[in-house]
C-alpha positions as CSV (number, residue, x, y, z in Angstrom):
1,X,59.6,43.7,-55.2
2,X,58.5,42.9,-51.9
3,X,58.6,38.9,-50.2
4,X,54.7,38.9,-50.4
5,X,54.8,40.4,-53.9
6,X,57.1,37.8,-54.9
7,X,55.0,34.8,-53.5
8,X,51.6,36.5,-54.7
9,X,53.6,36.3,-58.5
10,X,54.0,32.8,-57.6
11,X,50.9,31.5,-57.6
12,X,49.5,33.3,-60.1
13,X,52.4,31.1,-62.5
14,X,50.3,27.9,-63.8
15,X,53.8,25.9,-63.8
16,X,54.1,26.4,-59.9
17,X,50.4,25.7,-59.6
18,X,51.5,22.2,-61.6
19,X,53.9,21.3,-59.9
20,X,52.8,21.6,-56.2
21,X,49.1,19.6,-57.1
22,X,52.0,17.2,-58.3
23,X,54.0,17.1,-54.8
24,X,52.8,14.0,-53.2
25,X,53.3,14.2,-49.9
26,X,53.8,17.6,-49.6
27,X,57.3,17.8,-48.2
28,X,57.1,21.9,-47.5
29,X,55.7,23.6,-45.0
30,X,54.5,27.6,-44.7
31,X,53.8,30.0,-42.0
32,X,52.1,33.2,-43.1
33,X,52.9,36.4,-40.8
34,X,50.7,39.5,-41.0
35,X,52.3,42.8,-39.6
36,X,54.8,41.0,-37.3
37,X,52.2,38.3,-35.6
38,X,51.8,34.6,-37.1
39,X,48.4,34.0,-38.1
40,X,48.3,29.9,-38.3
41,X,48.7,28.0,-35.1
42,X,50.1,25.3,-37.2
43,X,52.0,25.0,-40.3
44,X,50.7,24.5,-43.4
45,X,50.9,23.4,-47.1
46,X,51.4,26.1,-49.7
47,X,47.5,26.0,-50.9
48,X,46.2,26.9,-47.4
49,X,49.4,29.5,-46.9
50,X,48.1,31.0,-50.3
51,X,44.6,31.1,-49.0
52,X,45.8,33.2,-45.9
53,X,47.5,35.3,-47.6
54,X,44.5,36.6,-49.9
55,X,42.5,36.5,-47.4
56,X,44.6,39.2,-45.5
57,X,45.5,41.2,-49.0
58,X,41.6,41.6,-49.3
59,X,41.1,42.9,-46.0
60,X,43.4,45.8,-47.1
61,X,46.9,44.2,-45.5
62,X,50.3,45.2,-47.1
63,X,52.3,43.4,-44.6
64,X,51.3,40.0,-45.9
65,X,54.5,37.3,-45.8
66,X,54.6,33.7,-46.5
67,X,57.3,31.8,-45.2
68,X,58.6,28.3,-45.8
69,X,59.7,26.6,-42.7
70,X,62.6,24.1,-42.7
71,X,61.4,20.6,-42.1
């Protein structure tokens, strides 16, 4: 199983889903890389990091990762 495959399993569990909407603030931070390059200027919460990364699988990506950076 791939890094992206992993994450992508992630947010498809309704527990994880839970339990970040829970996370006030968010205390995690994501950068999601497609083929090598890092596509957000900034980094971002998990929900907008999700967002990328479906956004990238739909356009017919298989190098999708998301990241969590150390705060």
């Amino acid at each position: 199983m791939s890094i992206s495959d992993y994450y992508y399993d992630q947010i498809n569990d309704p527990d994880n889903l839970t339990k970040l909407e829970n996370q006030e603030p968010p205390t995690r931070f994501y950068t999601v890389w497609v083929g090598g390059t890092e596509v957000n200027d900034d980094y971002v919460h998990y929900e907008e990091a999700l967002m990328l990364y479906d956004k990238y699988k739909e356009k017919g990506h298989t190098d999708v990762i998301i990241k969590e950076m150390e705060t």
